[in-house]
C-alpha positions as CSV (number, residue, x, y, z in Angstrom):
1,X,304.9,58.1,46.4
2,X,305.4,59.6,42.7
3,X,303.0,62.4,42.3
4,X,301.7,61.3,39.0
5,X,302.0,57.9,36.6
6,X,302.2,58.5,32.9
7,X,300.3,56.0,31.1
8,X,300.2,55.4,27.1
9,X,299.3,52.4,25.8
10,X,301.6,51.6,22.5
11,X,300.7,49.4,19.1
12,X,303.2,49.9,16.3
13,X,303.5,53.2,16.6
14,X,306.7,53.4,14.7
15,X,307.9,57.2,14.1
16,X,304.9,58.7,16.2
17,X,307.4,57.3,19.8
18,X,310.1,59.2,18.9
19,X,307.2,62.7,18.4
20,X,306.2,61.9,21.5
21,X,308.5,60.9,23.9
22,X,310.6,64.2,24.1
23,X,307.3,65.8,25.4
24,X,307.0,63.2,28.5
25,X,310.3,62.6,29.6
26,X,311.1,66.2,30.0
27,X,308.6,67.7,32.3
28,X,309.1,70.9,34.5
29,X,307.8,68.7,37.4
30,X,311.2,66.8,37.7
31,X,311.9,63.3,36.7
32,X,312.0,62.7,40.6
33,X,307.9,63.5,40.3
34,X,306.8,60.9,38.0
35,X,307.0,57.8,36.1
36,X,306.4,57.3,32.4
37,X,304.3,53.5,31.8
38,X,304.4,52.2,28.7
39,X,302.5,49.0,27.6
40,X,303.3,47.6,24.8
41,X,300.0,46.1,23.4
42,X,301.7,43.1,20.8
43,X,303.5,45.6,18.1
44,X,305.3,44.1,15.9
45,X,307.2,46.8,14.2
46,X,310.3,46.9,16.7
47,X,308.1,49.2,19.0
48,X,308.4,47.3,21.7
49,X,312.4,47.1,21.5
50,X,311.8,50.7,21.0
51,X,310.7,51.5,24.3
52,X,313.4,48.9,25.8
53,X,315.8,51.0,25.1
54,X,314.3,54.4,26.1
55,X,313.9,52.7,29.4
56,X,317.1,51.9,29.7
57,X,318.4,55.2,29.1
58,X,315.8,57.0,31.5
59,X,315.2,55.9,34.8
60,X,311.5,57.6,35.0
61,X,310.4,55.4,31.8
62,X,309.4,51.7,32.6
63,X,307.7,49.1,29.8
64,X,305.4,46.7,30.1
65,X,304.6,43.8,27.2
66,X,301.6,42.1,26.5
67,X,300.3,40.0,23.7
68,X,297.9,42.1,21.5
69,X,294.3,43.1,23.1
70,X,293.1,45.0,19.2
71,X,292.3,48.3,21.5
72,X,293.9,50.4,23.9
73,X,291.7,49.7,26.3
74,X,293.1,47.2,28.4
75,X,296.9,48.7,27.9
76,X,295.7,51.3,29.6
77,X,293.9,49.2,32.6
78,X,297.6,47.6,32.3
79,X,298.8,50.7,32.6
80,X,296.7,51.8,35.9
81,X,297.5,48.5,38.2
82,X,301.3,48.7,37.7
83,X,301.3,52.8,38.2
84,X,303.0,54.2,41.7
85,X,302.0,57.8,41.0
86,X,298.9,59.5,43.1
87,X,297.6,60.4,40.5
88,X,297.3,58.5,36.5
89,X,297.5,61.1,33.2
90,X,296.2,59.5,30.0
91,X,298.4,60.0,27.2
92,X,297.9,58.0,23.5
93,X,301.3,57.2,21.6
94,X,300.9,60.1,18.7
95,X,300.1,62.8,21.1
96,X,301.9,65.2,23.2
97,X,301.8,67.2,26.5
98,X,303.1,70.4,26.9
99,X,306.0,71.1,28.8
100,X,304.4,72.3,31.7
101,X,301.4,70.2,31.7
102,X,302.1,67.7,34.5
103,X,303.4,70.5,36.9
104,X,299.8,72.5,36.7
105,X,297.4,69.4,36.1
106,X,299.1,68.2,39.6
107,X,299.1,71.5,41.6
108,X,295.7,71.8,40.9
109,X,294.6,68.6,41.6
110,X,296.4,68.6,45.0
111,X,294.8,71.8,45.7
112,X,291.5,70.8,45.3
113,X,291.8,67.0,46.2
114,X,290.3,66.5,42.8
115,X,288.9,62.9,41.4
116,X,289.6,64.2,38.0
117,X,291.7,67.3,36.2
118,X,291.1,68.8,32.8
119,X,293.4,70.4,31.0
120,X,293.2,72.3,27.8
121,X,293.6,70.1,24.9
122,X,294.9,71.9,21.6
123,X,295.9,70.3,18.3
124,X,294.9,69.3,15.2
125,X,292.5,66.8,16.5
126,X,290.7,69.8,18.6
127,X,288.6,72.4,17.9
128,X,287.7,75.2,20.4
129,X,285.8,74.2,23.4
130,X,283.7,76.1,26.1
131,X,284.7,73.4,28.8
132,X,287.8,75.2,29.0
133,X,287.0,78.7,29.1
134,X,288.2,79.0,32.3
135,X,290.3,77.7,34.5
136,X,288.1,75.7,37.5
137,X,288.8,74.6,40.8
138,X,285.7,72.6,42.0
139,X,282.6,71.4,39.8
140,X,280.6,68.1,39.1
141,X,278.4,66.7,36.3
142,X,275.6,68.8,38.3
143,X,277.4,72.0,37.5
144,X,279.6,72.2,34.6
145,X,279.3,70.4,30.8
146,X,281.8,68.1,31.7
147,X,279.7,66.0,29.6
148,X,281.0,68.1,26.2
149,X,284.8,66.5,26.9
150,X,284.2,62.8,26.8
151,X,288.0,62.0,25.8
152,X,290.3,60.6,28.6
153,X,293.2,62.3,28.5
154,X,292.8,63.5,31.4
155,X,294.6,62.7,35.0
156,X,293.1,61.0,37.1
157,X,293.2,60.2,41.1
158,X,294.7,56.8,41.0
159,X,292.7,55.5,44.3
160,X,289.5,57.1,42.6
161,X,289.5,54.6,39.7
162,X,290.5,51.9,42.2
163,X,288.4,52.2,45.1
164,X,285.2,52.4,42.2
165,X,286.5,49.7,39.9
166,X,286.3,52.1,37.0
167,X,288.4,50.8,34.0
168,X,288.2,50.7,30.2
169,X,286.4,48.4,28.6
170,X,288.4,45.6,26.5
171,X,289.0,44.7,23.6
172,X,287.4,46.0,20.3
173,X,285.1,48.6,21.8
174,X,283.6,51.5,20.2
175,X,283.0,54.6,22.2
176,X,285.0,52.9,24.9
177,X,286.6,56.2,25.5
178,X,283.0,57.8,26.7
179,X,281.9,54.4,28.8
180,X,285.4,55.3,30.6
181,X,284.4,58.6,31.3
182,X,280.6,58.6,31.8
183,X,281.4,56.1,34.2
184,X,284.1,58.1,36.3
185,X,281.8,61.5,35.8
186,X,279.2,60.5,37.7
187,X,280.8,59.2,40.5
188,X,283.4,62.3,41.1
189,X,283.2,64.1,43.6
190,X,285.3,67.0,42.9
191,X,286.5,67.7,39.2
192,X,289.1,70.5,38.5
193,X,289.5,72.5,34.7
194,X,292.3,74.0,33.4
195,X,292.4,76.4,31.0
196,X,296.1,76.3,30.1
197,X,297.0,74.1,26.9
198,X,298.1,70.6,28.5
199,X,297.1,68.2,26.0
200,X,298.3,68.1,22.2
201,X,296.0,65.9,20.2
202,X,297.6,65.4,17.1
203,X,295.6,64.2,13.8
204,X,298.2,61.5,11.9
205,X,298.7,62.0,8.6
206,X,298.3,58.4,7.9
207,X,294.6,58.5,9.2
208,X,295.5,55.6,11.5
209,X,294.2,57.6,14.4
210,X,291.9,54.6,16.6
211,X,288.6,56.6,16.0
212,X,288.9,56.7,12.7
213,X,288.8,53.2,12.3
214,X,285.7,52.1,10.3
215,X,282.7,50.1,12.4
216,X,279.0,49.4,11.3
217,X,275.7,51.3,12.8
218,X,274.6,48.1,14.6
219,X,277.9,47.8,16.6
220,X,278.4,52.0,17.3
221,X,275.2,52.0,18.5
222,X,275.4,49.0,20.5
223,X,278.5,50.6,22.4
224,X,276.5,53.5,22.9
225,X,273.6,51.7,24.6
226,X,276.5,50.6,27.4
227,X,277.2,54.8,27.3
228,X,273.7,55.3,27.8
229,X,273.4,52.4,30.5
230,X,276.1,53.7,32.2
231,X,274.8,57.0,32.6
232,X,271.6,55.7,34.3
233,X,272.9,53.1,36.5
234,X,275.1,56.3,38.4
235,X,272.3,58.4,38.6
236,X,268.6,58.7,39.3
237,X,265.7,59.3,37.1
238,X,265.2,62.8,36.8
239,X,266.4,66.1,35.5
240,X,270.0,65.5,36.5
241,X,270.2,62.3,34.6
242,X,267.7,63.7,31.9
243,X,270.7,66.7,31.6
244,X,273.5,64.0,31.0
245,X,271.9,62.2,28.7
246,X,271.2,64.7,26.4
247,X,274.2,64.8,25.0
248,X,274.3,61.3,23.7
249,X,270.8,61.7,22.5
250,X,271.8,65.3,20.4
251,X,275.3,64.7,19.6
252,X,275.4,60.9,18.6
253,X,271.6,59.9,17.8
254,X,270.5,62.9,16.1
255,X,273.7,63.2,13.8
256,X,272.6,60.9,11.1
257,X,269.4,62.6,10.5
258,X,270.4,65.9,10.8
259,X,272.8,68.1,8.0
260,X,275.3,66.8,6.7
261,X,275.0,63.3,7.0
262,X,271.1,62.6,6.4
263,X,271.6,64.4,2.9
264,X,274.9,62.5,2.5
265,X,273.7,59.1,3.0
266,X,270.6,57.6,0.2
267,X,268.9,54.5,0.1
268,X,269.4,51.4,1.9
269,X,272.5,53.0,4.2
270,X,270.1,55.9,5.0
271,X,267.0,53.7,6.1
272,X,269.7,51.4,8.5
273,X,270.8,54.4,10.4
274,X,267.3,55.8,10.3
275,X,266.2,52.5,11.7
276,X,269.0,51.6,14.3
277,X,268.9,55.5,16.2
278,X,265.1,55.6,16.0
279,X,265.0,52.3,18.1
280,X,267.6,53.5,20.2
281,X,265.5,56.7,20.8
282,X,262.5,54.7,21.9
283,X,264.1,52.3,24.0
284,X,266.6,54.1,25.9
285,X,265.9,58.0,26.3
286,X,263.2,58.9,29.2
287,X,261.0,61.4,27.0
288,X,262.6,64.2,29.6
289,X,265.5,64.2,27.2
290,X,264.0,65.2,24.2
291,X,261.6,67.9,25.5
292,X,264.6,69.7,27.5
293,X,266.3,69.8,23.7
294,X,266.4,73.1,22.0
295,X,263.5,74.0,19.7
296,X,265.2,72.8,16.2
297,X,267.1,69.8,18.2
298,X,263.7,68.7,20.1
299,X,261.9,69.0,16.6
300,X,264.1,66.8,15.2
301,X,263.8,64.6,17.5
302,X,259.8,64.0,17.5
303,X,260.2,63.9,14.1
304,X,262.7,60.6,14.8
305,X,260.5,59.4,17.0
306,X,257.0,59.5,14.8
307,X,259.1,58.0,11.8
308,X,259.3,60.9,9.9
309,X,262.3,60.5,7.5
310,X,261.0,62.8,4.1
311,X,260.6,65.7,7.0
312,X,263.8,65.3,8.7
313,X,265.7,65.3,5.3
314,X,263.8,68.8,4.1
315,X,264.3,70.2,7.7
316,X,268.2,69.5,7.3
317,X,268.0,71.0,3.9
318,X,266.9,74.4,4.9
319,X,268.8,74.4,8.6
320,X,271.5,73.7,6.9
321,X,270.8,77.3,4.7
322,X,271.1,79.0,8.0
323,X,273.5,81.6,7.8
324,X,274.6,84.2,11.4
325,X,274.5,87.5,11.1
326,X,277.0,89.6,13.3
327,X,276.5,93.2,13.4
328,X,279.7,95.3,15.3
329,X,277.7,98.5,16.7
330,X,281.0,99.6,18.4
331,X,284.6,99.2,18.8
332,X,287.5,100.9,20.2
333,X,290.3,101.2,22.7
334,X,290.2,101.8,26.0
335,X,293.1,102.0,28.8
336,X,295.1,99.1,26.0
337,X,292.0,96.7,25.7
338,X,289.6,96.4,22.7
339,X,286.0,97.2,23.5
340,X,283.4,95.6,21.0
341,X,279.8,95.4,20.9
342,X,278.1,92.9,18.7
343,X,275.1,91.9,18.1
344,X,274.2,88.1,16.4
345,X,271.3,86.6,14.9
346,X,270.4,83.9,12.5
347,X,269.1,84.1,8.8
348,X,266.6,81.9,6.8
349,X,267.6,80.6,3.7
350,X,265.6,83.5,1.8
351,X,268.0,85.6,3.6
352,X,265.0,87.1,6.2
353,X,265.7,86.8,10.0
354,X,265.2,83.5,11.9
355,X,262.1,84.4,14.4
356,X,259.7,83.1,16.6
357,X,255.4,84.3,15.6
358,X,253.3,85.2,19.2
359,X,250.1,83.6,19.0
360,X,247.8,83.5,22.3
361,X,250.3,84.3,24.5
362,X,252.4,81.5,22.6
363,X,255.8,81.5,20.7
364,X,256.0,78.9,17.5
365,X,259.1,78.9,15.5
366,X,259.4,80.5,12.3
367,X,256.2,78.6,9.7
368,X,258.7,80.1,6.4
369,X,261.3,77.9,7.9
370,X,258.7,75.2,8.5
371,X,256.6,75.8,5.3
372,X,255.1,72.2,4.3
373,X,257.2,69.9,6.5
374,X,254.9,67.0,7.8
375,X,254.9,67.2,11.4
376,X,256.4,70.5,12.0
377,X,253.1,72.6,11.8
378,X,252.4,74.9,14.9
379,X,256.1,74.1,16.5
380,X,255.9,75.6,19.6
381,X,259.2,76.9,21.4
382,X,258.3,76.9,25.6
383,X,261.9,78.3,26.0
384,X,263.5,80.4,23.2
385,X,265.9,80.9,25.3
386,X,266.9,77.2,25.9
387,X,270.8,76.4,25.2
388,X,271.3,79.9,23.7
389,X,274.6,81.6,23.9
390,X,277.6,83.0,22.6
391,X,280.6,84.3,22.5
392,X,284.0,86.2,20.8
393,X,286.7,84.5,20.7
394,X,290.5,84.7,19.0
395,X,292.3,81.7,16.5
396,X,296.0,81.8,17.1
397,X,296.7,80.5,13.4
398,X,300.5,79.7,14.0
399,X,299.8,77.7,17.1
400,X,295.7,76.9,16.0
401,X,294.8,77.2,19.4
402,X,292.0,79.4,20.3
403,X,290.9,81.9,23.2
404,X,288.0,83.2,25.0
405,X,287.6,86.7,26.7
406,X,285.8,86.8,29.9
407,X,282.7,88.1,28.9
408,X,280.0,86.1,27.4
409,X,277.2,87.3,24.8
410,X,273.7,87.2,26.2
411,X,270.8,86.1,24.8
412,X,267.2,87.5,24.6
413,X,264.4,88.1,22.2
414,X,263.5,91.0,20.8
415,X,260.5,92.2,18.8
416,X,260.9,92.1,14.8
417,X,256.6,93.6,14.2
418,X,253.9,91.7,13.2
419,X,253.7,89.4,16.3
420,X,257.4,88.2,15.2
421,X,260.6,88.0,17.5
422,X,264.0,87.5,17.3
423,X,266.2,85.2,19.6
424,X,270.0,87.1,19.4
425,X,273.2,87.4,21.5
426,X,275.0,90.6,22.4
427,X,277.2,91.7,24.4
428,X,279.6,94.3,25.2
429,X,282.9,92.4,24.9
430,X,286.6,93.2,26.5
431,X,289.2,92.2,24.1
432,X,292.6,92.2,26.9
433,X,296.2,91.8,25.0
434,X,297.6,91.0,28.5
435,X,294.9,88.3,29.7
436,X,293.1,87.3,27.0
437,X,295.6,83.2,26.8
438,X,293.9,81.8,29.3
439,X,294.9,84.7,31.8
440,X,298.3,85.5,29.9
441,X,299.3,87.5,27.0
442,X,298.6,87.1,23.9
443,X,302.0,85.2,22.1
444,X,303.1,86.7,19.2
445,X,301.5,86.0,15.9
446,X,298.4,87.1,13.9
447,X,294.7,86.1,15.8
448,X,291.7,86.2,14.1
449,X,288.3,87.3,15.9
450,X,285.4,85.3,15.7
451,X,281.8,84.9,17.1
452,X,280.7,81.6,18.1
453,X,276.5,80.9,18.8
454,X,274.0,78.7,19.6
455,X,270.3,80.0,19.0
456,X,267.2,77.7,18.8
457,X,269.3,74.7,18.3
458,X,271.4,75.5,15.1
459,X,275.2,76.8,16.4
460,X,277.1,79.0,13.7
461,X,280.7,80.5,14.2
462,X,280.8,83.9,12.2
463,X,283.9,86.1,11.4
464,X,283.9,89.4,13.3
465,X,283.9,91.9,10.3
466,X,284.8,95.8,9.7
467,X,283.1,97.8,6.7
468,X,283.8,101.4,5.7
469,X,281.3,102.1,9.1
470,X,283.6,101.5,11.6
471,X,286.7,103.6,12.4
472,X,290.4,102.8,11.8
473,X,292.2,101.5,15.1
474,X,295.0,103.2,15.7
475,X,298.5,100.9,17.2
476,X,298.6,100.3,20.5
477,X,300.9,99.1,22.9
478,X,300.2,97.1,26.2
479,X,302.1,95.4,29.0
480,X,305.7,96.0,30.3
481,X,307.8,95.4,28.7
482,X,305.4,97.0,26.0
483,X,304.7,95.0,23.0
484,X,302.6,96.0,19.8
485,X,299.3,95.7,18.8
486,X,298.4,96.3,15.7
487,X,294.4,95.9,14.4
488,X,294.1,94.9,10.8
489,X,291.9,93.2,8.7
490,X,291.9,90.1,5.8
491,X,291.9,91.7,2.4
492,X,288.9,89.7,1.1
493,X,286.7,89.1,4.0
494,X,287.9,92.5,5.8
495,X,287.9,90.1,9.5
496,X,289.2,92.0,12.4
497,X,292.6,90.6,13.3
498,X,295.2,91.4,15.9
499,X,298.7,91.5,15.1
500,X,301.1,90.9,18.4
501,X,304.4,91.8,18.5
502,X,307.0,90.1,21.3
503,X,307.4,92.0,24.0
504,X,309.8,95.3,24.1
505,X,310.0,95.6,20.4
506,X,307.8,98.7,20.2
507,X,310.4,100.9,18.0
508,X,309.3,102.4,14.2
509,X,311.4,99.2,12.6
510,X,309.2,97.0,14.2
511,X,305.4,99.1,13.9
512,X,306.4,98.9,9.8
513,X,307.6,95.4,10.0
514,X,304.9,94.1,12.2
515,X,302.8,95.8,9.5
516,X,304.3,94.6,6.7
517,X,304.1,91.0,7.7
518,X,300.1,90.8,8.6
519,X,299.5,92.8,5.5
520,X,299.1,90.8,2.3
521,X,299.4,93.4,0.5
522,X,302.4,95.0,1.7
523,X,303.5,91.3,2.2
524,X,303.9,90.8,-1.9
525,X,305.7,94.6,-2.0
526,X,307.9,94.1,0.0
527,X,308.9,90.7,-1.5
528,X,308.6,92.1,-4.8
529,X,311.3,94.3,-3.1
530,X,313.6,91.8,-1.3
531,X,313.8,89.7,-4.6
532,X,316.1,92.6,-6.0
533,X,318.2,92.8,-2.9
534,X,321.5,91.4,-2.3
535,X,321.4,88.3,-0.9
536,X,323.6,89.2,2.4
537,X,320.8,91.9,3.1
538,X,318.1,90.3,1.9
539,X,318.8,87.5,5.2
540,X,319.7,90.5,7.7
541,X,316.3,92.2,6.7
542,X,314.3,88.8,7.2
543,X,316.3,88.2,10.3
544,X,314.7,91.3,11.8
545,X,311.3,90.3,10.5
546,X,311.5,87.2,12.3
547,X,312.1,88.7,15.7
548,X,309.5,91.3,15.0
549,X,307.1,88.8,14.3
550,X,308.6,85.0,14.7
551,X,305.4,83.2,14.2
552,X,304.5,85.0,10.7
553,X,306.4,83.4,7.5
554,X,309.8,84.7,6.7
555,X,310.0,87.5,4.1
């Protein structure tokens, strides 16, 4: 048996095949592994042909034509029944896998017998994510937000889907991608995470991606309802299934009446969406769900529930005034890793703290933020603690891919006087060179260091910034062979940034060239300065730029 199937399901896809392809018929796991399967869903572009002749070139690649289903749904259910591989990876015709991704997604899923793997996905179409913070050999929708990665490119056991029936849904189906997954969540047994990039979702630059495709409120959240059904029919009522709906209910329902959207949308558009997610609210959420939503979120949603529109558009006016606060009490080397304490909060509009007022042994949430909103009087917060967290993490701005350290910041309150308190994350965090890519080095390149929160329900990402306070970091050098790295900062918002240099290129050349090209300044001098070179040395100097620092532009 092939160890795993490839399966992407194909409708004119025109130049996207040939972005593609090269990805998935080169993998390190050896075209002796696995089997590409394409079905052709209909195109009528000279796709089809297309894939004819790839197949007949490589004997891993076979093709499958139907006559046009209008989704990829049943391609991919196409897809499943003719695989031969243990185990089915998920793969959409303008996307990519990395060149290793098969390998790893497969030794960890024979490893751990999984029912489903994760890996990483990167891209323009992906932002950073918690769910793959680490890498994860055993979890469950019990124990890990599986929940938060409702996509499904994914692998999968083959005999899993089988043996449970679980297969997309066909035809022109909205969220059919989440009914997929909901369904096969809460029926694994054993799910693995990888925290290596695997998946490249790419954004087209057409727009022709399939969830951008327009749809009406009535028939999004008519699909959701079969989400939401789903959910229930594999679990019980209670906390667990409470838990896993929540998402739907914060996520989905509550984004058109929260910022931006419910101060977007006027008139008659805003009442239909007001009217279609408030009956969806009443009908299919157990009233668990809402109370076990974080103090701003759960507010929000009574204020859904009561019919409270005017309230929910003032609330999203001032939330969406919300501004973090990071505050860097320390930073510095130690043994070639970057130690930094921080401390994050959140801001009122007025630009006064966020806080919670102790009254009778109770905490209600801040009455300046609440100030004559109907409905909101008194809010009282039973856990200001309830979804909080944070974290650091680095943007890779050649490759946009983005990386967590180990540690994560650590909520609490803390008094402010006057009865008030403040909900804040802090931490003391370990900044590695050597293990900070998902338990590799850090490539090459320029990465930025942000700090990422949730607190009461509103979640800000903040720029980790130096002032004349802090001391200049000094050049270090880490790994063997060593490679550079250099702390700078932006010129305008002065954000901590680490410079990376490749490995072994440690000499003064490469410290004043690494230098030069994550410094804007002494970018523009030193252009200023090549202009009025000769040519011939103008390309030797950027040649040596290059391999200083190949992922910055070329001087």
């Amino acid at each position: 048996m092939l160890k795993v199937t490839v399966v992407v399901p194909v409708h004119n896809a025109g130049d996207y095949l040939d972005r593609c392809a090269p990805s998935l018929l080169h993998q390190s796991i050896g075209p002796d592994a696995y089997e590409i399967v394409y079905v052709d869903d209909g195109s009528t572009d000279g796709s089809g042909a297309h894939l004819d002749r790839l197949a007949a070139r490589h004997p891993h690649v076979r093709v499958f034509h139907q006559e046009n289903s209008g989704w990829p749904g049943k391609p991919r259910n196409v897809g499943v029944r003719h695989a031969r591989g243990e185990y089915v990876q998920f793969v959409d015709q303008d996307d990519e896998l990395t060149p290793t991704a098969l390998e790893n997604l497969y030794r960890l899923a024979a490893r751990n017998g999984s029912d489903i793997v994760l890996g990483r996905v990167v891209g323009t179409m992906a932002g950073p994510s918690r769910v793959f913070k680490r890498t994860v050999d055993h979890c469950t929708a019990a124990d890990a937000p599986l929940f938060e990665s409702l996509t499904p490119h994914k692998m999968f056991r083959r005999d899993f889907l089988l043996d449970h029936g679980i297969e997309f849904p066909e035809g022109r189906v909205r969220l059919e991608d989440q009914l997929f997954m909901a369904r096969a969540y809460v029926r694994a047994k054993t799910v693995s995470i990888l925290s290596t990039p695997c998946y490249v979702w790419n954004r087209r630059e057409d727009g022709a991606n399939t969830s951008a495709s327009a749809t009406t409120p009535e028939t999004y959240y008519g699909h959701l309802r079969q989400v939401v059904d789903a959910v229930k029919k594999g679990t019980d009522p209670g906390p667990l299934q409470d838990d896993l709906l929540r998402r739907s209910y914060r996520v989905e329902l509550l984004r058109p009446v929260s910022e931006p959207r419910v101060l977007q949308r006027t008139g008659e558009a805003l009442d239909r969406y007001f009217s279609i997610v408030r009956r969806m609210a009443l009908d299919c959420f157990p009233p668990g769900v809402r109370e076990g939503l974080p103090a701003i979120s759960r507010l929000r949603a009574t204020l859904l529930e009561e019919d409270r529109l005017d309230s929910l558009i003032e609330l999203a006016r001032r939330v969406q005034a919300i501004r973090p606060r990071l505050t860097v009490e320390d930073i510095h080397w130690t043994r070639g890793s970057l130690h930094l304490t921080t401390t994050l909060d959140m801001l009122r509009p007025d630009g006064e703290p966020l806080t919670l007022h102790e009254r009778h042994g109770r905490l209600y949430l801040d009455p300046d933020l609440l100030a004559d909103i109907k409905g909101a009087e008194n809010w009282e917060v039973r856990d200001p603690l309830a979804y909080a967290g944070g974290e650091l993490l680095t943007h890779d701005t050649a490759r946009d891919q983005w990386w967590y350290p180990a540690e994560d910041l650590t909520p609490r309150t803390e008094p402010a006087g006057a009865g008030r308190h403040r909900v804040v994350v802090s931490s003391t965090t370990v900044l590695d060179p050597l293990t900070l890519a998902a338990g590799e080095p850090l490539p090459p390149g320029t990465h930025l260091i942000w700090a990422s929160a949730q607190l009461l329900g509103v979640g800000r990402r903040a720029r980790v910034v130096l002032d004349a306070r802090h001391p200049r970091l000094a050049t270090a050098t880490a790994g063997t062979p060593p490679r550079l790295i250099i702390p700078t900062r932006t010129p305008r918002e002065s954000q901590l940034r680490l410079a990376v240099g490749p490995p072994g290129s440690t000499s003064l050349h490469h410290r004043l060239l690494l230098r030069t090209t994550t410094s804007p300044d002494l970018r523009r001098t030193a252009t200023t300065v090549l202009r009025h070179l000769p040519p011939r040395v103008r390309r030797r100097v950027g040649r040596l730029a290059r391999r200083t620092d190949p992922w910055s532009p070329g001087l």
